[in-house]
N, C-alpha and C positions, 0 to 999 in steps of 0.2 A: 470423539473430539479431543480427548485428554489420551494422548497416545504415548508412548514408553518417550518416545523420540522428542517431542513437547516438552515433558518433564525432565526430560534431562536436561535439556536447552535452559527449560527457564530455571534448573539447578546452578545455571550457568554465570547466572545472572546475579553475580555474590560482592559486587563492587560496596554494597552498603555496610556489609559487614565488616571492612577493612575502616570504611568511613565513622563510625560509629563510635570507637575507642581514640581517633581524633578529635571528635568533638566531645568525648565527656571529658577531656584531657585538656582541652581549649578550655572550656569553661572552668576547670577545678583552677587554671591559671588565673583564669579572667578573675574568680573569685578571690583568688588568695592578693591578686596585684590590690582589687579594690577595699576590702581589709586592709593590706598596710596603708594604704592610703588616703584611709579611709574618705572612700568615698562612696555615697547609698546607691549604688547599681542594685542591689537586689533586695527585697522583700521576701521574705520567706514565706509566706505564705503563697504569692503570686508564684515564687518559682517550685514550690510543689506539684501546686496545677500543671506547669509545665512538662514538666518531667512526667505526670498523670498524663497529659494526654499523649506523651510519645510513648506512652506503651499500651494505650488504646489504640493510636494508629497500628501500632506493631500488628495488632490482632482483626481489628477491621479491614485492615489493609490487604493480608495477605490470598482472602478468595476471588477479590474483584478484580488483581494482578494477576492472579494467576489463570482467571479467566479471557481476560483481555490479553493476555499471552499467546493462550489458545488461538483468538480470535485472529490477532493479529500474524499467527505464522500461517494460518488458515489464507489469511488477505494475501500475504509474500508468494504461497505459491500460484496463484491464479494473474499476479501482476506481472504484465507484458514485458516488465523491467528488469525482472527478477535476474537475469541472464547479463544484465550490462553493467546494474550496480552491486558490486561485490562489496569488499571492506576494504576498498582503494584508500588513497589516503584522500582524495580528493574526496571521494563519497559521507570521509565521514567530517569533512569540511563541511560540505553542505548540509547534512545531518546536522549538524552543532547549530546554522542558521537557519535552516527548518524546524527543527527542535526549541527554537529559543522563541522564534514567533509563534511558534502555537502556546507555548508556556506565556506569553505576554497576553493573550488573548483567552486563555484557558483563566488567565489569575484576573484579567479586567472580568470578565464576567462575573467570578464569582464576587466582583463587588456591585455588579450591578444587576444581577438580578436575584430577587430574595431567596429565592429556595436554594442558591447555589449560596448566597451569603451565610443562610442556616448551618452550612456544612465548614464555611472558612471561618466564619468570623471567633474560634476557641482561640487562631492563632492570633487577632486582633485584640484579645478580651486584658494580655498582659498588660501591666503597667507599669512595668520596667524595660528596659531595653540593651537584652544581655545574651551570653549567646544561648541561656539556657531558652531566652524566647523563642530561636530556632527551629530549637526542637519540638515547640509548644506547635504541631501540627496542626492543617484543620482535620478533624475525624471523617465528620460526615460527607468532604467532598471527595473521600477515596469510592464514593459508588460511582460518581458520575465522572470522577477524574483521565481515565484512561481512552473513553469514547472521544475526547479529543486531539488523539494524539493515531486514529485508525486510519486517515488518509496517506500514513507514512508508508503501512508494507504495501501499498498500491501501486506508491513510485519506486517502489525495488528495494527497501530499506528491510531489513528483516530485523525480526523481534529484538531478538538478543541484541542486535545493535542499537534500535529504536530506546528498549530499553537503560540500555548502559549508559545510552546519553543522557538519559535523563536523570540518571542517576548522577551524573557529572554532573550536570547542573544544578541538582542539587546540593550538592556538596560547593559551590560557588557561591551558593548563595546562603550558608552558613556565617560566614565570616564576614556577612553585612549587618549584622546583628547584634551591633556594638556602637558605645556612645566612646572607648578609649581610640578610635583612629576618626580624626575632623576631616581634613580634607585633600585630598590625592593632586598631583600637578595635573593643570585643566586639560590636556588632551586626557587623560584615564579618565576625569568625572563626565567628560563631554562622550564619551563612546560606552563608557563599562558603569553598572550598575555599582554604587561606594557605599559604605555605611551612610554619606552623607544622606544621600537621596534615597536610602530605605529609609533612616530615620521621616524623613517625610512623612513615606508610606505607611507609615504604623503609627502618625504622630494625627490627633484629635482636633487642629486648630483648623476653624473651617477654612483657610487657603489651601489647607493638604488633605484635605479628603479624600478621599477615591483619586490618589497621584502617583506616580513612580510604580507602574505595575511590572518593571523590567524581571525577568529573573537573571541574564547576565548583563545582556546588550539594554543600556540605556534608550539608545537609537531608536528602538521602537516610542516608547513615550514622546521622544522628540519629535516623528513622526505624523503620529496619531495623536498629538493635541491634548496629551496628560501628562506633560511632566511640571514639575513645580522645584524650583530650589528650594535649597534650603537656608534661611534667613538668618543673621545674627539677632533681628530685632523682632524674631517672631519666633523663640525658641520651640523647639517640639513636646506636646503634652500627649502622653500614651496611651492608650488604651481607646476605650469608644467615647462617642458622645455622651452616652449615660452607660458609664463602670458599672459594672457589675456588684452585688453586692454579697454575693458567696464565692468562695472556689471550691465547693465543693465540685471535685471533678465530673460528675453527672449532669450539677447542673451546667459549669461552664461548654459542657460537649453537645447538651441538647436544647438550652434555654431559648435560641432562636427560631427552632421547630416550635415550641411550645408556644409561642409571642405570637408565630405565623394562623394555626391553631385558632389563638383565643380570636384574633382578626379576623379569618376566615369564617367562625362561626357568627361575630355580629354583623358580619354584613349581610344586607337581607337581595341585592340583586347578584344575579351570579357571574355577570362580569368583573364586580368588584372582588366577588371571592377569587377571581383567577389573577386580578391587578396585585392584591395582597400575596400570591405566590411568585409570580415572575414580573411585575414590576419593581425597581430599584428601592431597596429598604429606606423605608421613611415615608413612603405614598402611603397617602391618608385619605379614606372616602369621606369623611367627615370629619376632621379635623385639621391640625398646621400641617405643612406639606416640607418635609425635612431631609429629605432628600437632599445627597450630598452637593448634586449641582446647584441646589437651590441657596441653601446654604452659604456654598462657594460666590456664591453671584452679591451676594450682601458684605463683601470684603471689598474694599473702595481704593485700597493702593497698594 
């Protein structure tokens, strides 16, 4: 399956490494600008965690990529398409809007169903909002992460490129992860994903709950009935509903497997044990029902 040809390909696939001295380079700026002026963007202790988990992703990261790698050139050459879509310029147009809609649906999920939450929610846990957040990946959603993205070598899109865009996207979506840029002129916040409307997404007050799941294209949200502005009279508060109370990086990378865990055990039918894994974090077999939409629904203007 892992064949010389594979491996080299996905040798190929080196875009992050260029990305990566960008952004410790953005934040050393970010830092030093909020220092002089002085203003409390970061917590030290929160942005340690950060930095911990981007170099557990580094390491969890790398076998499920490179499996799914396999998988997906595997997919490329059996797809009927393989022969029309090359690395046109057009092709990799559509790529960027295929790519972007599965990553809007890949990231709503993982807020709404728990076991995929277990794996996102390290990058949720900050409670600052800076670009070291960024980087504060989720760990655990690098097992399941890439199975969403395998109806692409289907349509003729091959790895390396399926790849690369994602990697561009993520790298767009780095520099939403700041409270120093407010607000972009309304055609850019009405089409592209802004600090404004991530600030949303990572902000605790129950109108922004599970909001703004874009990774470029805003559009989607707009769409699909999740997007939420962002308010002067309802500022953004960070992190979860109930903050964490360690950074120790082990617990902040596994604390939600272990919460799912303790629920799964008290429940005594086994429907409820399967409700507490893939229904939306917050369902209670016998208690408050907290859930973000529920939540949301108790906000009156």
């Amino acid at each position: 399956m892992l064949s010389q040809e594979i491996l080299n390909e996905f040798a190929r696939d080196d875009l992050i490494y260029w990305f990566v001295p960008i952004f410790i380079l953005a934040f050393v700026l970010e830092y030093q600008y909020a220092r002089r002026h002085q203003l409390q963007l970061h917590l030290k202790s929160d942005t340690q965690a950060s930095f911990w988990m981007m170099g557990f992703v580094v390491i969890v990261d790398l076998l499920p990529k490179l499996l799914l790698f396999a998988v997906a050139w595997h997919l490329h050459e059996i797809s009927p398409l393989r022969d029309v879509i090359q690395r046109q310029w057009w092709a990799w147009c559509l790529l960027f809007v295929l790519d972007d809609f599965i990553y809007y649906w890949f990231h709503r999920l993982n807020h709404e169903v728990r076991l995929f939450w277990a794996g996102h929610v390290s990058h949720h846990s900050a409670v600052r909002m800076h670009f070291a957040t960024a980087l504060r990946q989720g760990v655990g959603e690098r097992i399941h992460k890439y199975f969403f993205w395998l109806p692409l070598p289907l349509l003729g899109f091959d790895a390396l490129m399926i790849f690369m865009m994602m990697s561009i996207n993520l790298f767009y979506q780095f520099w939403v992860h700041t409270e120093l840029v407010r607000r972009l002129p309304k055609p850019i916040e009405w089409i592209f994903n802004t600090p404004s409307h991530h600030r949303v997404h990572h902000a605790s007050n129950p109108r922004y709950l599970d909001r703004n799941h874009a990774g470029v294209l805003i559009l989607w949200d707009r769409i699909f009935g999740s997007f939420s502005q962002e308010r002067n009279d309802d500022p953004p508060r960070y992190g979860l509903t109930e903050n964490l109370t360690s950074h120790r990086p082990l617990h902040v990378a596994t604390h939600e497997y272990q919460a799912i865990w303790r629920d799964v055990k008290r429940a005594t039918r086994w429907q409820d044990k399967l409700k507490y894994i893939f229904f939306a974090p917050g369902w209670s077999h016998d208690g408050e029902d907290k859930r973000s939409s529920v939540i949301r629904a108790t906000v009156t203007d």
